[in-house]
C-alpha positions in Angstrom: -16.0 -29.9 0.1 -13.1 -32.5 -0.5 -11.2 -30.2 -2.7 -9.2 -26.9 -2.5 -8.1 -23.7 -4.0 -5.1 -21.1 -4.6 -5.2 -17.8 -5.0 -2.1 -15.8 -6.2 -1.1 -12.5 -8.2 1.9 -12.9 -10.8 3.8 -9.8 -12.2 6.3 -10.1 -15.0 8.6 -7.3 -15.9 11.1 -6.4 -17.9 11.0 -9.3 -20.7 9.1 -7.1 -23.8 9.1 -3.8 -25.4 8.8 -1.0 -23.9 11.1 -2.5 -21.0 9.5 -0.8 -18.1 6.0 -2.4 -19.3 4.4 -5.2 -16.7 1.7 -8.2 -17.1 0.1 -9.8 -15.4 -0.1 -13.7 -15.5 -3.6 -14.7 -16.5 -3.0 -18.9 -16.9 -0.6 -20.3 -14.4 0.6 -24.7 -14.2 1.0 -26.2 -10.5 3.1 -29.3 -9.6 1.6 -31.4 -6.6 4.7 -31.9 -4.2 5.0 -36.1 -4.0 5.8 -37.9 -0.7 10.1 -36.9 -1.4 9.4 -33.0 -1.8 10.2 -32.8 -5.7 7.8 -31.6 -8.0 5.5 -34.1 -9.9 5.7 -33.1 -13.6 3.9 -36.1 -15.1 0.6 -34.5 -13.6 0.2 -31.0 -14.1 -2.8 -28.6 -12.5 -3.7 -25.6 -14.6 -5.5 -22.1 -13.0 -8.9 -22.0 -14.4 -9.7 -18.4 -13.7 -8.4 -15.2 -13.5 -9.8 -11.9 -12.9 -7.5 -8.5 -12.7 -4.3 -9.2 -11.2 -5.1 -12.7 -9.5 -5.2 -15.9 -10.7 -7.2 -18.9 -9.3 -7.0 -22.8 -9.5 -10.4 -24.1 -7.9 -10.5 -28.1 -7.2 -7.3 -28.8 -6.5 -7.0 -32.1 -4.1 -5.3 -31.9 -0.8 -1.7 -31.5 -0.8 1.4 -28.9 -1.8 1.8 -27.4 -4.6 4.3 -25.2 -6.2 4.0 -23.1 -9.8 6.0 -24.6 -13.1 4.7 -21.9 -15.2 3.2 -18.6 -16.0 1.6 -16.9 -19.1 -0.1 -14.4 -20.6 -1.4 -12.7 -23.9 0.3 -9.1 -25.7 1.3 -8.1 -29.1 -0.4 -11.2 -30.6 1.8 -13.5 -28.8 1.6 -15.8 -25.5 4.6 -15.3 -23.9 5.2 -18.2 -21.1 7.2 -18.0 -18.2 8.9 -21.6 -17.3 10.3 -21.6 -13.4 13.4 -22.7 -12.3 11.5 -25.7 -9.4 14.7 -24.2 -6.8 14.3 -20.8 -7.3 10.6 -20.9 -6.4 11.0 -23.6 -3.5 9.8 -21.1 -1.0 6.1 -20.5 -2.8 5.4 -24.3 -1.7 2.0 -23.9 -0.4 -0.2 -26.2 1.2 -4.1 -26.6 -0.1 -6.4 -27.7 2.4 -9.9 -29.4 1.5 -12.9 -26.0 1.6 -10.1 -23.3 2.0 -8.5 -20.7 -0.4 -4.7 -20.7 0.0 -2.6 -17.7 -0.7 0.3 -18.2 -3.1 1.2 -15.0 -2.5 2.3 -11.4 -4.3 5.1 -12.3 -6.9 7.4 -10.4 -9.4 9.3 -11.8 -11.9 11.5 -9.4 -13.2 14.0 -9.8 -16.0 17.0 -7.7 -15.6 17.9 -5.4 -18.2 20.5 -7.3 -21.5 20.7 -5.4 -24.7 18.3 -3.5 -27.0 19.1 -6.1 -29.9 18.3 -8.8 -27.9 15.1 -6.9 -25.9 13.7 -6.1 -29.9 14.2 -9.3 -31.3 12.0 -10.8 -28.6 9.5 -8.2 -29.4 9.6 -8.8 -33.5 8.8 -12.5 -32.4 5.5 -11.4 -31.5 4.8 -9.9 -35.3 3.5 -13.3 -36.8 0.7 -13.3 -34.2 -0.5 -9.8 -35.5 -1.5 -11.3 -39.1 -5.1 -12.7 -39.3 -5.7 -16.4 -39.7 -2.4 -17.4 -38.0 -1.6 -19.0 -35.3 -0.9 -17.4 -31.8 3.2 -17.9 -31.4 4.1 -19.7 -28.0 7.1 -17.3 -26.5 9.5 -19.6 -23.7 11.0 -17.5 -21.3 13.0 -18.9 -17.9 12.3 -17.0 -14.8 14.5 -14.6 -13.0 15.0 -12.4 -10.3 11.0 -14.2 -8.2 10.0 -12.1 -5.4 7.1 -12.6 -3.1 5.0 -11.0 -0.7 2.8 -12.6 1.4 2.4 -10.0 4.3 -1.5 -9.5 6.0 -2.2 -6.5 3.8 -1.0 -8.3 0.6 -3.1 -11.3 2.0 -6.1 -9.6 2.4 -6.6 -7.6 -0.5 -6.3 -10.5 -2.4 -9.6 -12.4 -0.7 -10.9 -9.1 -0.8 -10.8 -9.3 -4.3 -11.4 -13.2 -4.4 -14.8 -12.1 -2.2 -15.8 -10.4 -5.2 -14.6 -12.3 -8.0 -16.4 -15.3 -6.7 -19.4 -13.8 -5.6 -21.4 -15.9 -7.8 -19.8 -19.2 -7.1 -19.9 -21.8 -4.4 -16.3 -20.8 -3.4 -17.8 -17.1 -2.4 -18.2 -18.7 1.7 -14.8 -20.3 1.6 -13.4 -16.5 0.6 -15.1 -14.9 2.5 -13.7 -17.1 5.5 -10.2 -16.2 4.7 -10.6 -13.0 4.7 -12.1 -12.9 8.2 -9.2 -14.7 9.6 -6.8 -12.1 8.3 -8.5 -9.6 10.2 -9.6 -8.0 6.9 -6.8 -5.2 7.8 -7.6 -2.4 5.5 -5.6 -1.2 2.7 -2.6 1.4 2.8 -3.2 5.0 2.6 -1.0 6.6 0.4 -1.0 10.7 0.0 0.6 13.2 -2.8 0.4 11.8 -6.5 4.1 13.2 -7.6 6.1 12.2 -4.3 3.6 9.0 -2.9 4.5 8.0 0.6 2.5 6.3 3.1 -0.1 8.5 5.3 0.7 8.1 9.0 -1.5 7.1 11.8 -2.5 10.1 14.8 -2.0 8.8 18.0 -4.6 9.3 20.4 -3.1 7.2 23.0 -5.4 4.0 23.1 -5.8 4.1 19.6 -4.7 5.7 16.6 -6.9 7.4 14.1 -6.5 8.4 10.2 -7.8 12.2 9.1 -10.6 10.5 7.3 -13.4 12.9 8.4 -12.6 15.9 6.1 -15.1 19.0 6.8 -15.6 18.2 10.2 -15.1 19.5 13.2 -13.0 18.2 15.9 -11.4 16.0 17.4 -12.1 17.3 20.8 -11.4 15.8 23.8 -14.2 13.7 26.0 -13.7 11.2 28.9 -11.4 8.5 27.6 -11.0 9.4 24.0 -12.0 11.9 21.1 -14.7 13.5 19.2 -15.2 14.9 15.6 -18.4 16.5 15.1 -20.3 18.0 12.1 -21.7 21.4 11.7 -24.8 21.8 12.6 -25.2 19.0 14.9 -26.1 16.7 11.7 -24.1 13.6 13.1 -21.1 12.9 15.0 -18.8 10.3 15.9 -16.8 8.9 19.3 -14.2 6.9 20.3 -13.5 6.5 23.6 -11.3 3.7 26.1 -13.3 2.8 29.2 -11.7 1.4 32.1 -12.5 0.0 35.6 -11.2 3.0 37.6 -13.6 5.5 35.3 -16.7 6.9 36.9 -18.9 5.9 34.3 -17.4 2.4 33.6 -19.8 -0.5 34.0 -19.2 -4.8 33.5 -19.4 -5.8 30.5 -22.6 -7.7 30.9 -24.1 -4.4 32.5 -23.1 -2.1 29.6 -24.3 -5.1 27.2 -27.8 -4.8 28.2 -28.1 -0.9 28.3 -27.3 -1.3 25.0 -30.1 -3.9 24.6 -32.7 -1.2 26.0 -31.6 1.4 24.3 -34.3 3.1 21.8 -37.6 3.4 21.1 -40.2 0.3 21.1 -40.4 0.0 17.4 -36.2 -0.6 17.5 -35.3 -4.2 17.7 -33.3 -4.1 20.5 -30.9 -6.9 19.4 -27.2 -6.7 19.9 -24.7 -8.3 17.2 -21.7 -10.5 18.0 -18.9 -9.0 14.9 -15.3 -8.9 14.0 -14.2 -5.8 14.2 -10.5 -6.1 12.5 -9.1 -9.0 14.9 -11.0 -8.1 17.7 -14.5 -9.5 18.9 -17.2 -6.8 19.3 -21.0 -5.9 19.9 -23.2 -3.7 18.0 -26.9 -2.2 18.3 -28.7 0.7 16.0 -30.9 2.4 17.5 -33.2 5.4 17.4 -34.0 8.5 20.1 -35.5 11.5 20.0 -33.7 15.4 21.8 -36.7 17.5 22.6 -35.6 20.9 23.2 -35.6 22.5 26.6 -39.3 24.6 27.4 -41.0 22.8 24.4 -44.1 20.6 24.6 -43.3 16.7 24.1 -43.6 16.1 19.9 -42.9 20.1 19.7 -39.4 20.4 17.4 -38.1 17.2 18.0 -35.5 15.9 16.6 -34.8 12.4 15.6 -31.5 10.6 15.7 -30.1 7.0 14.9 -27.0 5.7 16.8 -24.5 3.1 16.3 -23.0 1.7 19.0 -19.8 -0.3 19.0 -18.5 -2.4 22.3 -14.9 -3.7 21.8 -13.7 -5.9 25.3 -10.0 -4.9 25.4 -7.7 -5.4 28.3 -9.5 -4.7 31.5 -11.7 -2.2 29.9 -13.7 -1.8 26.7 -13.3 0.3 23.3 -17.1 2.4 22.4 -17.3 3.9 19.2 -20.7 6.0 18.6 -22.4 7.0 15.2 -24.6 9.4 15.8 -26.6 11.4 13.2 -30.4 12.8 12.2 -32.1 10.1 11.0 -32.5 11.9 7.1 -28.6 11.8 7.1 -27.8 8.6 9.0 -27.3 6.7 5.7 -25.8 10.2 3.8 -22.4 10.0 6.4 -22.8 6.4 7.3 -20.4 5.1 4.5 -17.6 7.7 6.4 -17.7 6.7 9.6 -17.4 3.2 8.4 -14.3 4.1 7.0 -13.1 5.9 9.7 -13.6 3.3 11.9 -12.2 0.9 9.4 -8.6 2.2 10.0 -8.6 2.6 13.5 -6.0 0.9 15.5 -7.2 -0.3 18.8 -3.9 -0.1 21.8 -5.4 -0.8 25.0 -3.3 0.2 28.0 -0.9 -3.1 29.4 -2.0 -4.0 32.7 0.6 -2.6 35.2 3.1 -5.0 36.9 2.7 -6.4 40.1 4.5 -4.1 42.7 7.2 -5.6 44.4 7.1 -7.6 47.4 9.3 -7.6 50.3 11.3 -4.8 52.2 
């Protein structure tokens, strides 16, 4: 694929009645950046998508790019957004041939003037409301740009591009940036009325959110924690393993336990994954828990593991799933949460001890 893309959300505030109301852009122009830095007016790129909050320009040629202009439909009107080229000098971004670029998170936001002037914008609109004539074109001239363009920002927006071109050819390229960002989940916000962020539990090599509500736990085991649910119906670890631990074996060792874990009908195949930024190793397998003084078969019960292998450090990260096989699928979508928002710290290798007298 020779050409490119941009992805980019654009919130405008503060220009119509009621003053507090915000759109989002739904048709945004690009200059191409010639050879001297200044934008190339003369030949003008247009979005040709949008979806929600995000706007996308698909088949863009290699080069850098910066927006000219913004729109969007209300009250009968388009009102259009021109930019000042120097006040949005720092959304120059670069489009690469087969990537998605992100423009960013941007508000425009117009500062408050007068009522009289705020409801004379807002009359201009009117004319659009009365069938048969034509849509009035609204100028406006950008104030106040702010951008975002941290990880989280990033990756909710090719988590949404991910969806939004699901059905296109661009659905691989998306689906590559988001991989690269980690795919860091989104923030976790608690209390409606008074909305601040929830905070991390720290468990000492990692930190956990209190996504497992009902159950019981955490309780302490070798290296890490435990939350169990009642009646034994699944459960889930996450532990730190290092060389000085009893049970700690290579990598290569542990690698193909996990292999030979299960029954014969299991597959008995290990998966390279990304878990967040790290690289890890999963298997799903079954086993069966025969109660003590029972005949082989007699009471059985069934259960279906996942097992997660993160290298880290000198050690390795394992996370368990474990639950009856009728409610493997039932919690599964939880613990994938769970471990979702985990924050993996491995302990820092210790410095070398001095040397000398």
């Amino acid at each position: 694929m020779t050409a490119g893309g941009i992805v980019l959300s654009l919130k405008i505030r503060g220009y119509d009645f009621p003053y507090f109301l915000s759109h989002y852009a739904s048709r945004v122009s690009f200059a191409q950046l010639g050879p001297n830095g200044r934008p190339d007016m003369d030949h003008l790129f247009s979005s040709n998508y949008h979806s929600g909050r995000y706007v996308y320009a698909l088949n863009l040629p290699q080069g850098r790019y910066v927006p000219v202009a913004a729109s969007y439909d209300f009250l009968g009107a388009r009102d259009a957004v021109v930019f000042n080229p120097e006040s949005v000098k720092s959304w120059t971004t670069e489009v690469k041939p087969g990537r998605l670029s992100f423009m960013g998170q941007n508000l425009i936001w117009f500062e408050w003037e007068n009522g009289v002037e705020l409801s004379t914008r807002t009359l201009m609109h009117l004319p659009g409301l009365i069938p048969f004539v034509k849509k009035p074109l609204i100028l406006m001239e950008s104030r106040l740009p702010a951008r975002d363009v941290g990880a989280p920002v990033e990756a909710a927006a090719f988590r949404r591009a991910a969806a939004d071109l699901s059905r296109t050819l661009w659905l691989p390229e998306a689906e590559q940036e988001l991989e690269e960002t980690g795919n860091p989940p989104p923030p976790l916000w608690k209390d409606f009325f008074h909305r601040h962020l929830e905070t991390p539990i720290d468990a000492g090599t990692f930190s956990y959110y209190d996504l497992l509500p009902g159950w019981r736990g955490p309780v302490p085991i070798a290296g890490g924690l435990e939350w169990n649910k009642k009646h034994g119906k699944a459960a889930v670890a996450v532990s730190y393993v290092s060389p000085e631990d009893p049970a700690y074996k290579p990598v290569p060792d542990y690698l193909e336990a996990m292999r030979g874990a299960g029954i014969a009908t299991d597959d008995h195949v290990v998966s390279k994954i990304n878990f967040s930024t790290w690289t890890a190793y999963s298997v799903l397998y079954t086993s069966y828990d025969y109660p003590s003084a029972s005949l082989v078969g007699s009471g059985a019960k069934i259960y279906r593991t996942r097992t997660i292998l993160i290298p880290a450090g000198k050690g390795y990260y394992l996370i368990h799933y474990r639950a009856l096989r009728k409610n493997f699928d039932k919690y599964y979508g939880l613990f994938s949460r769970f471990a979702w928002y985990l924050t993996l710290a491995p302990p820092k290798p210790k410095p070398p001890a001095p040397s000398g007298p």
